[in-house]
C-alpha positions as a printed NumPy array, in Angstrom:
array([[ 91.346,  54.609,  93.97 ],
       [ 91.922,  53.668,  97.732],
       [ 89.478,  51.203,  99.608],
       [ 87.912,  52.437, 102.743],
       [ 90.851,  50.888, 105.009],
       [ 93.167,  53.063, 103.216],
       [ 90.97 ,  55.795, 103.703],
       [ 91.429,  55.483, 107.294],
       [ 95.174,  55.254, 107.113],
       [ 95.421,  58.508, 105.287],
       [ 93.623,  60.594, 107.992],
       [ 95.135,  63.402, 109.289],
       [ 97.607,  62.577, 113.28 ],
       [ 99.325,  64.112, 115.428],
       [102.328,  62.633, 114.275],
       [102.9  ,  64.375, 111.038],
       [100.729,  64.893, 107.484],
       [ 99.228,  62.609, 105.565],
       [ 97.706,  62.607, 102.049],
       [ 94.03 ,  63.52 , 102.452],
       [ 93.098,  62.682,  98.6  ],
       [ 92.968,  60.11 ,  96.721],
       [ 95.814,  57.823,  94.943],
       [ 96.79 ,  59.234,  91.898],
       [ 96.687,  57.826,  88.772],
       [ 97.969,  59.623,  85.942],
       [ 96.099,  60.279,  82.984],
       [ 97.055,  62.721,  79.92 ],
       [ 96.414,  66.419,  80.188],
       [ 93.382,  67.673,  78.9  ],
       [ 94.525,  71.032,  76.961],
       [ 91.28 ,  72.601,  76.819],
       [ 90.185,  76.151,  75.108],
       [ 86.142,  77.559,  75.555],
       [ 85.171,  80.571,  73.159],
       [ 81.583,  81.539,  74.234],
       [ 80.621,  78.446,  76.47 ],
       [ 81.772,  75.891,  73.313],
       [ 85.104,  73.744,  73.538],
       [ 87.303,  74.785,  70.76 ],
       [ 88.947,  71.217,  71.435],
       [ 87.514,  68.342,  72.623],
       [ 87.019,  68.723,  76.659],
       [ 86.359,  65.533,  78.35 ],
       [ 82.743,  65.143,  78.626],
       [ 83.017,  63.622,  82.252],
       [ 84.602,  66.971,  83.127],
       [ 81.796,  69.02 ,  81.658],
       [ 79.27 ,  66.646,  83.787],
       [ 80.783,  66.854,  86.841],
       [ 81.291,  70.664,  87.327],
       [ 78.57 ,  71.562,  85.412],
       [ 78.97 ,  75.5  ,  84.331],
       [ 81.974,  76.141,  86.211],
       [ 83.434,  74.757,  83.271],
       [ 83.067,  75.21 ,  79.43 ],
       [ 79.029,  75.537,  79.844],
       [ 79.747,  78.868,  82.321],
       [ 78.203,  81.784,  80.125],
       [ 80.309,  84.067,  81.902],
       [ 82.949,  83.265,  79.527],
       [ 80.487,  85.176,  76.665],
       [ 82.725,  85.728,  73.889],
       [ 86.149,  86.06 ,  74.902],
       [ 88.203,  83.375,  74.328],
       [ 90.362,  81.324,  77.38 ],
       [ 93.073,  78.83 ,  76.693],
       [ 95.463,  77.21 ,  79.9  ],
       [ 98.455,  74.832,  79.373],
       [100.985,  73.232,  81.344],
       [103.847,  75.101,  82.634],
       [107.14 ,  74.961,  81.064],
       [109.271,  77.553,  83.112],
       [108.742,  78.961,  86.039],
       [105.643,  81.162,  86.778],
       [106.354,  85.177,  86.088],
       [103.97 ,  86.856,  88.609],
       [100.22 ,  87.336,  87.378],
       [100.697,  83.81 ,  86.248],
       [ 99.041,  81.066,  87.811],
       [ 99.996,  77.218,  88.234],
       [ 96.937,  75.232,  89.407],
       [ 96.176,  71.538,  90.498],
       [ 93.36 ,  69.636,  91.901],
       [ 92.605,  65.878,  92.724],
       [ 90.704,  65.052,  90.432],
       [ 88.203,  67.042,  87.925],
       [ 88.512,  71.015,  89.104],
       [ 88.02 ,  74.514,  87.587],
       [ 89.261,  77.71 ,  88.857],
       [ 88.273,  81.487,  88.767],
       [ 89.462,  84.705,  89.535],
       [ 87.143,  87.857,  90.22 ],
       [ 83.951,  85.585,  88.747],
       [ 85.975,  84.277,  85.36 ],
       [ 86.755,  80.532,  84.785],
       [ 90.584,  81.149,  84.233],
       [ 91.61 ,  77.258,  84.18 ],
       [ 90.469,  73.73 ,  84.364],
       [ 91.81 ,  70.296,  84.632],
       [ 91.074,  66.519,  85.224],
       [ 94.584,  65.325,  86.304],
       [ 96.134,  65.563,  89.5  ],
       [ 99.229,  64.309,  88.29 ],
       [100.606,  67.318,  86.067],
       [ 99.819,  71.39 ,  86.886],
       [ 98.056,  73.862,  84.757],
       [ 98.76 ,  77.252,  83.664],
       [ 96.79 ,  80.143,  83.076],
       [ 96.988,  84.222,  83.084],
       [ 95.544,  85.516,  86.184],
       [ 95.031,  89.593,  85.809],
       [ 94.723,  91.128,  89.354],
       [ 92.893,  94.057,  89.515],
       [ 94.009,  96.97 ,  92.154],
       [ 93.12 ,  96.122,  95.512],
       [ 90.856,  93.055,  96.898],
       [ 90.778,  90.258,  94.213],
       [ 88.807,  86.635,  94.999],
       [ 89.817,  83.011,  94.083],
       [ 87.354,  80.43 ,  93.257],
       [ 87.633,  76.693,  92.851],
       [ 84.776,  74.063,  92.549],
       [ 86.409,  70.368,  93.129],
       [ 85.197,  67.124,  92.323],
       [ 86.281,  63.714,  93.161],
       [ 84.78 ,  60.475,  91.399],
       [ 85.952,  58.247,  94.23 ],
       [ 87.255,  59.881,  96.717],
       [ 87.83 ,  63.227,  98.535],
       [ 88.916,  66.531,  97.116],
       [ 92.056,  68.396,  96.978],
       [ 93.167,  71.62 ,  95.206],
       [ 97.475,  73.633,  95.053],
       [ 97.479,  76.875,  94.042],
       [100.878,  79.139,  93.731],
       [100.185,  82.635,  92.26 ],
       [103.153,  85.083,  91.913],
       [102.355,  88.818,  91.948],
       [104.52 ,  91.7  ,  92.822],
       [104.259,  91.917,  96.372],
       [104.955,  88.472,  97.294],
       [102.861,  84.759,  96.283],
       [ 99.713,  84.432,  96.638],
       [ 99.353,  80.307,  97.584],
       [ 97.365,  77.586,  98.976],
       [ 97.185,  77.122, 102.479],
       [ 94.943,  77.153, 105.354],
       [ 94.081,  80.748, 104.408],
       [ 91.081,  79.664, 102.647],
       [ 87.848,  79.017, 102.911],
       [ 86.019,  75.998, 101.995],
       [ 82.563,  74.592, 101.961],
       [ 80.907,  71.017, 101.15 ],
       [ 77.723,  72.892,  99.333],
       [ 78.485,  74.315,  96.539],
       [ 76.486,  77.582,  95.732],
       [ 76.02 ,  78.345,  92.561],
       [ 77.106,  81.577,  92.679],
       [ 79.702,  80.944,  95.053],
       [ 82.947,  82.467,  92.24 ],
       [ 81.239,  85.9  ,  92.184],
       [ 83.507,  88.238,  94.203],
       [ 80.628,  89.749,  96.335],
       [ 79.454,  86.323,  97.538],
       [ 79.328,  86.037, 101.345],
       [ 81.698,  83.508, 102.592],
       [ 82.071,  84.421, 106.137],
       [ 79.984,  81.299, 107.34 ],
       [ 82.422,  78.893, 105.555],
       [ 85.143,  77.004, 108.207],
       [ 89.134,  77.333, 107.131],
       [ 90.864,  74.655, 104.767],
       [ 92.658,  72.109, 106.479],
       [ 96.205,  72.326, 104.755],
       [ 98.235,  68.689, 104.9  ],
       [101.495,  70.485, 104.227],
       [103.532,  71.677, 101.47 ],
       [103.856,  69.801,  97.955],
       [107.661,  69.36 ,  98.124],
       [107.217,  68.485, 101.686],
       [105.107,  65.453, 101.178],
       [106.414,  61.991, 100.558],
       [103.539,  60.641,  99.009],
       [104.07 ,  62.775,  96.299],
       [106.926,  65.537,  96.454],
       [106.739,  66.479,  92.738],
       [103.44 ,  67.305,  90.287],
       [104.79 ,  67.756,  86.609],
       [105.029,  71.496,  85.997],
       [104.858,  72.456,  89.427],
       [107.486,  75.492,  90.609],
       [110.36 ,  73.781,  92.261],
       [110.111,  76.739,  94.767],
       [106.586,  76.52 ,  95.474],
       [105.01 ,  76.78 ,  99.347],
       [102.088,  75.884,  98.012],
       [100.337,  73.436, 100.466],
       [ 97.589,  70.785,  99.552],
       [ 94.025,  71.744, 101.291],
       [ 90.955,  70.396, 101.526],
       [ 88.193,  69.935, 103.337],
       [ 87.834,  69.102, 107.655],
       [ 86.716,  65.606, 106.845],
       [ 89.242,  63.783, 104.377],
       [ 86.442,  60.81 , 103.755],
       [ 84.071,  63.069, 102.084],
       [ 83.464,  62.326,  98.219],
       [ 80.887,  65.415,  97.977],
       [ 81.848,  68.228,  95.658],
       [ 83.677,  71.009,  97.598],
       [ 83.998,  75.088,  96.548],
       [ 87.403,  77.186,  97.946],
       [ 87.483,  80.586,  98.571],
       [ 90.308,  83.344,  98.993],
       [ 89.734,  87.097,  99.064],
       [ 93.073,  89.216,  98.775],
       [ 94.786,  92.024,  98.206],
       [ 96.78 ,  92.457,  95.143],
       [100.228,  93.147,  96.169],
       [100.144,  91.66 , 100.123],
       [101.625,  88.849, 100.959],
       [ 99.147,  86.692, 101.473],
       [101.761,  83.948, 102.76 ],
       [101.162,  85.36 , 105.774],
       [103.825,  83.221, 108.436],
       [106.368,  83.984, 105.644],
       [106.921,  87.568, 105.317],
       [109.879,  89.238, 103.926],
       [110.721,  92.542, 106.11 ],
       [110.84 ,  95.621, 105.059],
       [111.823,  99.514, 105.966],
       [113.914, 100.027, 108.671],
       [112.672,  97.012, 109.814],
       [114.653,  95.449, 107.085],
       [118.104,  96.939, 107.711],
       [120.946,  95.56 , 109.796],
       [121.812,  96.88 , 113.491],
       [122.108,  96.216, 116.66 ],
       [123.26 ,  92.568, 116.268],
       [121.096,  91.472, 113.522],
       [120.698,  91.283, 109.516],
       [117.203,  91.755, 109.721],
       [113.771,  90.911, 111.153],
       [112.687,  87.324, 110.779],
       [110.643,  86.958, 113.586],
       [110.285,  83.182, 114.2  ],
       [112.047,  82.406, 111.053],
       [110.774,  80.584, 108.079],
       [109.696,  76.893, 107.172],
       [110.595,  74.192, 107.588],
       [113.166,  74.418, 109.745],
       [111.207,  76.94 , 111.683],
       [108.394,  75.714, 114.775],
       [105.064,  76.239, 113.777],
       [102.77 ,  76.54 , 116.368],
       [ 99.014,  77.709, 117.311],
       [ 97.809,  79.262, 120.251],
       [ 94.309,  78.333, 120.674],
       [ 93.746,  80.191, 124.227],
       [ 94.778,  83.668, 125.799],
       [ 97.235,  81.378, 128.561],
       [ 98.403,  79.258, 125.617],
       [ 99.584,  82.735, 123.672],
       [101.014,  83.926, 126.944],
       [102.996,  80.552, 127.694],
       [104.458,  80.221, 123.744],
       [105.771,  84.632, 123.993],
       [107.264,  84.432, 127.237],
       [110.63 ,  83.335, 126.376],
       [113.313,  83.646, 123.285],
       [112.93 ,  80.75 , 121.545],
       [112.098,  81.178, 117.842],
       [108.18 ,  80.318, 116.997],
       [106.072,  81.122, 113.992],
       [102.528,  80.781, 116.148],
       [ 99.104,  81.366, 114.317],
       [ 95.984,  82.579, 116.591],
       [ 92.426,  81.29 , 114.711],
       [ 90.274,  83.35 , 113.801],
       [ 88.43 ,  84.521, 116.996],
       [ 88.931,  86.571, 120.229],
       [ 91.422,  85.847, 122.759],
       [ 89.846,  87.469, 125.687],
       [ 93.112,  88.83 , 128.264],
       [ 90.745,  91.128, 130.609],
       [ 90.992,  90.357, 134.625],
       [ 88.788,  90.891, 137.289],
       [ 88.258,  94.745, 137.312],
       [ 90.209,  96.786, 139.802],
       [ 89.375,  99.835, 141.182],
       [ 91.419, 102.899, 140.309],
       [ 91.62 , 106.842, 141.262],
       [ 90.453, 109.084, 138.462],
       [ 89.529, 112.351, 136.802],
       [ 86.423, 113.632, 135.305],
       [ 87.835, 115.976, 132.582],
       [ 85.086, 118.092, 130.571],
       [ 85.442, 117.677, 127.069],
       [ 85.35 , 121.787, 126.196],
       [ 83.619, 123.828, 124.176],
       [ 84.377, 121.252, 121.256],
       [ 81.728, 119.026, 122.784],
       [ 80.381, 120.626, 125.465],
       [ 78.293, 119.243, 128.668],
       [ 80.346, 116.028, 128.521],
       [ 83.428, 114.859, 130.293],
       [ 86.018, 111.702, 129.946],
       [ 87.177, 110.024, 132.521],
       [ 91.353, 109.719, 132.604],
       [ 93.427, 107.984, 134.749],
       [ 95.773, 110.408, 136.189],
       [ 99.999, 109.404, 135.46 ],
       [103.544, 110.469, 136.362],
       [101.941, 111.984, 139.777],
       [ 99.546, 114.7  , 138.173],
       [ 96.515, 115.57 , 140.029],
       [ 93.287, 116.439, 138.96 ],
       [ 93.423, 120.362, 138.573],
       [ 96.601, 119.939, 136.475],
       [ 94.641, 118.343, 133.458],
       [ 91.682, 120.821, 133.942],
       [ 91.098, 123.517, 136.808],
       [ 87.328, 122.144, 136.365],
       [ 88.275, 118.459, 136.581],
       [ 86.69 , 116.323, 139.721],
       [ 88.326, 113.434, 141.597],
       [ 86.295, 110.002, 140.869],
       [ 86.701, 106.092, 141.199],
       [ 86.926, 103.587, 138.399],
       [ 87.911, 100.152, 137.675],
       [ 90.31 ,  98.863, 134.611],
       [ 90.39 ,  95.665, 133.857],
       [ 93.202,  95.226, 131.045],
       [ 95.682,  92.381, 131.06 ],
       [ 99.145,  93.218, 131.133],
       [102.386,  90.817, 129.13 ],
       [104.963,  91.162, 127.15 ],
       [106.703,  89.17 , 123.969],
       [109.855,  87.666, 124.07 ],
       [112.541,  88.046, 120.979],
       [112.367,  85.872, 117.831],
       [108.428,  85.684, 117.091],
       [106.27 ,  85.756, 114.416],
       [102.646,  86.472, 115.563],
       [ 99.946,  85.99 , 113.07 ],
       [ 96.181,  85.913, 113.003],
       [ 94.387,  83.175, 110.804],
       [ 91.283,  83.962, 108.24 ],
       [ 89.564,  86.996, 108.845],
       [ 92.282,  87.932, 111.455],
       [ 92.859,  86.977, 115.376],
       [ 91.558,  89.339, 117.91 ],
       [ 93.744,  90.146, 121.369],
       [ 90.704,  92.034, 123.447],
       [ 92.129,  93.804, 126.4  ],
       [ 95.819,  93.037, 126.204],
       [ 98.195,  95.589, 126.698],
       [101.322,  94.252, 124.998],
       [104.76 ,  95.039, 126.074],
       [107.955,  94.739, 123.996],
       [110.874,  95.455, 126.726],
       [114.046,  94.79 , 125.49 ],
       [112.693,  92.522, 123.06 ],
       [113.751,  92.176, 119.33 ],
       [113.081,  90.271, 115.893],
       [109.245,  90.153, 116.141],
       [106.626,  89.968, 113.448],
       [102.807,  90.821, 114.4  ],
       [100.17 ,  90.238, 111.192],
       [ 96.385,  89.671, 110.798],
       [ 95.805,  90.684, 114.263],
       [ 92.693,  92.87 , 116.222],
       [ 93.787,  94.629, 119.394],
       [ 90.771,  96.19 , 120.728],
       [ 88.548,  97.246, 124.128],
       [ 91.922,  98.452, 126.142],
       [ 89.625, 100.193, 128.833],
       [ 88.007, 102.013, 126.413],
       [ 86.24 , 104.082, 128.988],
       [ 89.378, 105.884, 129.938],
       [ 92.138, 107.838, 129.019],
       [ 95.367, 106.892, 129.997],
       [ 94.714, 103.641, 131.396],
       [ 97.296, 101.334, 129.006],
       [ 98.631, 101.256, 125.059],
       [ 97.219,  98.466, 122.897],
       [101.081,  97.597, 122.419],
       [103.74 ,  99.661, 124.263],
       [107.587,  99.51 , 122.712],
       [110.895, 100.178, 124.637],
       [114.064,  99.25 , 124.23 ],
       [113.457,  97.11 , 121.414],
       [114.055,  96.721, 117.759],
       [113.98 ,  94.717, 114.674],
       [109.921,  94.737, 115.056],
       [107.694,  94.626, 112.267],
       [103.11 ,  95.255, 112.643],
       [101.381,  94.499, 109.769],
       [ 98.206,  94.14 , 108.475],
       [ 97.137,  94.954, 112.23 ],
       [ 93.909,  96.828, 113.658],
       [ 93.656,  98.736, 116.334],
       [ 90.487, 100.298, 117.906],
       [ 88.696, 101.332, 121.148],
       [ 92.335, 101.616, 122.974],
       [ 92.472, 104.077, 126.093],
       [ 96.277, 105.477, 125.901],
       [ 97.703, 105.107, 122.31 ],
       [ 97.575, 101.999, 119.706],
       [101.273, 101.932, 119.662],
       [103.582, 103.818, 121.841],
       [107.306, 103.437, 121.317],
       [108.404, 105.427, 124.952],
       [111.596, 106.302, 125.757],
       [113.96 , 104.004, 127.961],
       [112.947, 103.664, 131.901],
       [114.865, 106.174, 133.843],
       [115.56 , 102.443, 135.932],
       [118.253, 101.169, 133.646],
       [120.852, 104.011, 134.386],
       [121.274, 104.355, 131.317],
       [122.   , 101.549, 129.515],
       [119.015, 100.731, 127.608],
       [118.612, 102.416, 124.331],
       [115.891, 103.817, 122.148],
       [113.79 , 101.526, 120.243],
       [114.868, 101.309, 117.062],
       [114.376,  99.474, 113.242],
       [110.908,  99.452, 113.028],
       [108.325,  99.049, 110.655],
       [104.707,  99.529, 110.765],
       [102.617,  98.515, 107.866],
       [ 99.475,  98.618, 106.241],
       [ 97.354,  99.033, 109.583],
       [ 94.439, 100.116, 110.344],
       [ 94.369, 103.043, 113.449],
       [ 90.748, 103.575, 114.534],
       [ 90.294, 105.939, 116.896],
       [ 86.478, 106.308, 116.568],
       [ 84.983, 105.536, 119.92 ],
       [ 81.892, 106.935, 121.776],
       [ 82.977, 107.446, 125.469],
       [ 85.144, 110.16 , 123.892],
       [ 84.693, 113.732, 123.871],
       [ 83.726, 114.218, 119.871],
       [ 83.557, 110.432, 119.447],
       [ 87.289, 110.547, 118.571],
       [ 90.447, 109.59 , 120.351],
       [ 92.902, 112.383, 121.486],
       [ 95.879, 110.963, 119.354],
       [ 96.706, 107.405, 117.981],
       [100.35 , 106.694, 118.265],
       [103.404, 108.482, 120.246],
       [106.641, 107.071, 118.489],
       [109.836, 108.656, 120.636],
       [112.222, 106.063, 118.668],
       [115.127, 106.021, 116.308],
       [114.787, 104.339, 113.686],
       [110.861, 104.232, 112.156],
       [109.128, 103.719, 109.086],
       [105.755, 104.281, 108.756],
       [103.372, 103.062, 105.173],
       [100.426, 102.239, 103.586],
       [ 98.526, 103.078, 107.173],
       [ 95.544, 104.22 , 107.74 ],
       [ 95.057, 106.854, 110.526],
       [ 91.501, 108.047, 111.224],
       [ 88.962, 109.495, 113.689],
       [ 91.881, 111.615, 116.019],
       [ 91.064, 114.427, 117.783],
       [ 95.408, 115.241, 117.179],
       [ 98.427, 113.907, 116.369],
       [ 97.487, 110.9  , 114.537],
       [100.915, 109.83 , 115.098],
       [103.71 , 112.107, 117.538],
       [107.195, 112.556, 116.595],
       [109.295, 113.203, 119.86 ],
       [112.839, 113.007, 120.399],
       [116.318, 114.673, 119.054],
       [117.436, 110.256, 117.785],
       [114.358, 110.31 , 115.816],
       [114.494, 108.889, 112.038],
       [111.078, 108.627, 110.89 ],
       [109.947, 108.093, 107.356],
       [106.458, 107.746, 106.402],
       [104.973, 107.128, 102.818],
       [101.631, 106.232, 101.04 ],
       [ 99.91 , 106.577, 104.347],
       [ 95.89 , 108.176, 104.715],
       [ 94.465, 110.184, 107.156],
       [ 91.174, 110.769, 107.465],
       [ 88.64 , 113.074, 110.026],
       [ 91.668, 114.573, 111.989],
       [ 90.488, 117.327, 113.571],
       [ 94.125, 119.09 , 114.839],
       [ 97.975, 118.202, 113.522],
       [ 97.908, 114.655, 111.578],
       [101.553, 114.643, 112.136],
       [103.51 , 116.516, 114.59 ],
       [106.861, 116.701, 114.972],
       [108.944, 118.043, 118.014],
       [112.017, 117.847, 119.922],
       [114.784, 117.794, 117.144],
       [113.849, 114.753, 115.058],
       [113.639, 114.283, 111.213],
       [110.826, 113.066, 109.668],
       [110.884, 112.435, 105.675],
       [107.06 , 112.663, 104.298],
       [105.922, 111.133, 101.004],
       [102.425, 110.346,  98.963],
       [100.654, 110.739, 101.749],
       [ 97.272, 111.671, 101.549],
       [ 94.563, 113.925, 104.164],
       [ 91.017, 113.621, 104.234],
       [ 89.382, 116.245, 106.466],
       [ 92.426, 117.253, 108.025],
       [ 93.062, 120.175, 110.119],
       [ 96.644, 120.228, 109.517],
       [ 98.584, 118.12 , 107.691],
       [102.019, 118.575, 109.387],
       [103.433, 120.73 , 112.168],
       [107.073, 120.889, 113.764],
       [108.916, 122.904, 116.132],
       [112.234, 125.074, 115.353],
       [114.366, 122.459, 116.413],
       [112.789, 119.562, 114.364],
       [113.38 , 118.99 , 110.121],
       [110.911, 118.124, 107.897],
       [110.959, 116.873, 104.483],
       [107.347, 116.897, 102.933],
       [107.086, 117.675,  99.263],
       [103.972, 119.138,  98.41 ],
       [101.049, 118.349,  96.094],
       [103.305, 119.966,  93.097],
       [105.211, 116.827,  93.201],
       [103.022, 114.444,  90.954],
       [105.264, 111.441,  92.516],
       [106.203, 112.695,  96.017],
       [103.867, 114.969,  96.858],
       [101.564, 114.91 ,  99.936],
       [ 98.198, 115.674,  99.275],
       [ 95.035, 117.41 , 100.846],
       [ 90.917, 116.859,  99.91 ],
       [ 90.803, 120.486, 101.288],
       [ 90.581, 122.552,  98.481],
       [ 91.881, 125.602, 100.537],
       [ 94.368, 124.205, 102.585],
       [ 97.499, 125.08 , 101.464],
       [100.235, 121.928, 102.544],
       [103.109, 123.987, 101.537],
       [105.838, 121.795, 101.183],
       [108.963, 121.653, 103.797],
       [112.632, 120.999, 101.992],
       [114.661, 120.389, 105.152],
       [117.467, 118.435, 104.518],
       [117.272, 114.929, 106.214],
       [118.698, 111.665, 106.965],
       [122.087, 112.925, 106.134],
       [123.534, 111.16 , 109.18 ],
       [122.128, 107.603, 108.299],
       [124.684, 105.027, 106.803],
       [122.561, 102.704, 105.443],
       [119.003, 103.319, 103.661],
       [116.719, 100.651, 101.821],
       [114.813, 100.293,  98.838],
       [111.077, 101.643,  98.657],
       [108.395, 102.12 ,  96.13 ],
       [106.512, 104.935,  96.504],
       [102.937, 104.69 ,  94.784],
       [101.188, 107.819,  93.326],
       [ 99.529, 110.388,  95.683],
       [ 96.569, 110.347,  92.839],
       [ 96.23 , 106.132,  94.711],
       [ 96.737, 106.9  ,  98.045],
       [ 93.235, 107.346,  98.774],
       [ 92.315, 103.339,  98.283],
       [ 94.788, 102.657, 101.265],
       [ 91.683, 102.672, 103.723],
       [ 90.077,  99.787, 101.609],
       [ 93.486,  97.3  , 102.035],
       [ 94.487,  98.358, 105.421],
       [ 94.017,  96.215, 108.261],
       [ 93.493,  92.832, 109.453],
       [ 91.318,  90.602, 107.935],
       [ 91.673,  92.305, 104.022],
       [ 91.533,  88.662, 102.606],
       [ 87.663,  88.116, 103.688],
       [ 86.418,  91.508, 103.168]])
């Protein structure tokens, strides 16, 4: 094992990675099977000693019967490939799935997801020296890996595997870079080839004390989160480019982190290609409050004796937005910047937050946003700023985003400025992804935003979202260029149109699924829709209204497009468990 002095030399610099564990010294594999707490063949007993009953001793193995091996082809996806410096065991959802004592070769084991949030465990041990643990899980919707993702603590509760345990006061892993990256050791025996996987461990790389690792995700997201794969119309060539890669991919890629709102601003404002993580945290982007001319609007009969204060646009007065409305004064206070092409954006842990940014994308293209919280866009007042406002761009994907207590709309893809004469065009290959759209907010009449997203672009897909608390028009369709497809998305407490579609788009509706909906769709004479309805046990949108009818709309669409991707719609029946994976911050719920 390495003396103190070596210790020192392995410590983590500015400079580049270095190994935070201990030497290795390889020993044989321990192939080890427990049926009922028992080892069916001889486990080592200093394994047993040292993690106690997370190992063969763990009654929550009762009577069924575990077994984990090395690797001898690469990992199909629900199987795992595990290894940890030096004695380790591993579980998933509570169960001990694998064990080891040798840091030198991988283990295997079967790692059954279930649908939706799913937890890794691992208690570490080091005789002489500090801890380390690799993880690479495959699944369907992308690899599930170690990096500084998790969470890791130096006491070691004893229930600390059991997928309801509260983790939220443990600090991140620090990650010393990817296996094959490494020149200390490039290559454990059994280990994908292709792995990302990146060694963690704990802040302090002198600590001997036992550590525990936590990850809570979602079965089918990426969980890999500054490597995403694109997809919808995001995904499709146009305009100049194959696809969206945002800052592109390691390790030829520079990865940065933006530890301050000036820092963020500073790394977006130009082109150059950047991968930058936010920590967990707010990033605070108000200003000094500024005084601004406004209108008291009543709220109506709908919730009557109160008003809402909007901020009056395009050179409307008062009377024009209610005969009863008064003139008032107000300040606002959000801060205003936009994001340069070629970015990937994403929040760390639980998920970044952006508080009172609005976020322009103006002629920008081939940006990524993920794990991120924009909230508190003067959320006092209507019309005062979008949480993220899109024109003239494309090649954008948002995922796994939040969005709540915004004053104009969460995203709001506007048509090019008049100021261009012309030569800008509509926004266009976009994607928005499992987010989260919360329009629930108090200073509003009903405690509900008017409407949550105003798309007037091209090319737009729209799934796995969740839309709720809207007063209307969860998201608006506008424009004759429009292209929108949305599937597997959920609405919930919408009192008007969820979806509302006007000026001669097409829209293409699938598996999506309203909770206390007014109505589902609407569209003007000039507009198609294509929405099958709940008769279609694979396509079909469906209703928790019992007597709302969601007839279905055959128009034909999307005959004009020349290229389409590949999409997998799930099930309406599943649809409704899109509210418990959408988001930011799914991993830690």
């Amino acid at each position: 094992m390495l003396s103190p002095s070596d210790m020192n030399r392995l410590a983590p610099a500015s400079h580049g990675p270095r190994p935070p564990f201990a030497a290795f010294r390889p020993r044989p594999a321990a192939a080890v099977r427990c049926n009922n707490g028992r080892s069916a063949s001889k486990a080592p007993s200093r394994v047993c000693l040292a993690v106690g009953r997370a190992y063969c001793g763990d009654p929550r193995l009762h009577a069924r019967s575990l077994a984990w091996s090395r690797p001898r082809a690469p990992p199909a996806p629900g199987t795992l490939v595990v290894s940890g410096d030096d004695l380790w065991a591993l579980y998933l959802n509570g169960v001990l799935i694998a064990g080891g004592d040798d840091a030198s070769v991988a283990q295997i084991a079967n790692a059954p997801l279930l649908p939706g949030r799913n937890v890794l465990a691992a208690r570490v041990v080091n005789r002489s020296g500090p801890e380390g643990l690799l993880v690479d899980l495959p699944t369907a919707g992308g690899r599930v890996i170690s990096n500084g993702e998790w969470k890791v603590s130096s006491s070691v509760p004893v229930d600390f595997m059991d997928p309801s345990f509260n983790d939220r006061g443990w600090t991140l892993a620090t990650s010393y870079g990817r296996l094959h990256d490494l020149s200390w050791r490039p290559h454990i025996d059994g280990f994908p080839a292709d792995s990302t996987a990146e060694w963690i461990a704990g802040p302090d790389v002198r600590a001997t004390t036992p550590l525990a690792f936590r990850l809570s995700f979602t079965s089918g997201d990426l969980v890999d989160r500054a490597e995403p794969t694109a997809n919808g119309f995001a995904s499709l060539p146009g305009r100049g480019l194959a696809t969206t890669t945002g800052g592109g991919r390691p390790p030829s890629a520079t990865v940065t982190t933006a530890t301050t709102a000036a820092n963020l601003l500073a790394l977006v404002s130009d082109d150059v290609p950047r991968i930058i993580h936010v920590p967990e945290g707010v990033l605070d982007f108000h200003t000094a409050p500024r005084l601004v001319a406004a209108c008291l609007v009543p709220c109506g009969p709908g919730d009557p004796g109160r008003s809402i204060v909007q901020v009056p646009v395009a050179g409307r007065i008062c009377t024009e937005l209610d005969p009863a409305a008064t003139i008032t004064t107000v300040t606002r206070d959000e801060g205003r910047f936009s994001i340069g092409s070629n970015k990937t954006i994403v929040g760390d842990g639980a998920g970044a937050t952006l508080s009172g940014a609005n976020i322009g994308f103006r002629g920008s293209s081939n940006i990524i946003l993920r794990n991120l919280i924009f909230q508190d866009v003067n959320p006092t007042l209507l019309e005062a700023s979008d949480a993220l406002t899109i024109e003239n761009a494309h090649h954008i994907w948002i995922d796994h985003c939040t969005f709540k207590r915004f004053s104009d709309d969460a995203i709001d893809v506007i048509l090019p400025s008049q100021s261009s004469g012309g030569t800008d065009e509509v926004s266009s290959y976009l994607t928005f992804s499992w987010n989260h759209f919360d329009g629930g907010n108090p200073a509003n009449c009903s405690g509900r935003h008017p409407g949550l997203s105003n798309l007037k672009g091209a090319l737009i897909t729209a799934h796995h979202n969740w839309y709720e608390q809207s007063l209307n028009v969860a998201p608006t369709l506008r424009g004759a260029l429009l292209r929108f497809h949305g599937f597997n998305n959920a609405f919930s407490h919408v009192q008007g149109v969820a979806v509302n579609l006007a000026g001669g788009g097409q829209a293409l509706m699938e598996s999506n699924w309203f909770d206390d909906v007014g109505t589902p769709f609407s569209k003007d004479g000039a507009s198609l829709l294509s929405a099958p309805g709940p008769g279609d046990p694979f396509r079909g949108n469906v209703s928790t209204r019992p007597t709302q009818a969601l007839e279905p709309s055959a128009d034909a669409v999307f005959s004009d497009l020349a290229a389409f991707y590949p999409y997998t719609l799930d099930p309406p029946s599943s649809v409704s468990s899109v509210p418990g994976m959408a988001g930011a911050g799914v991993q830690v719920r």
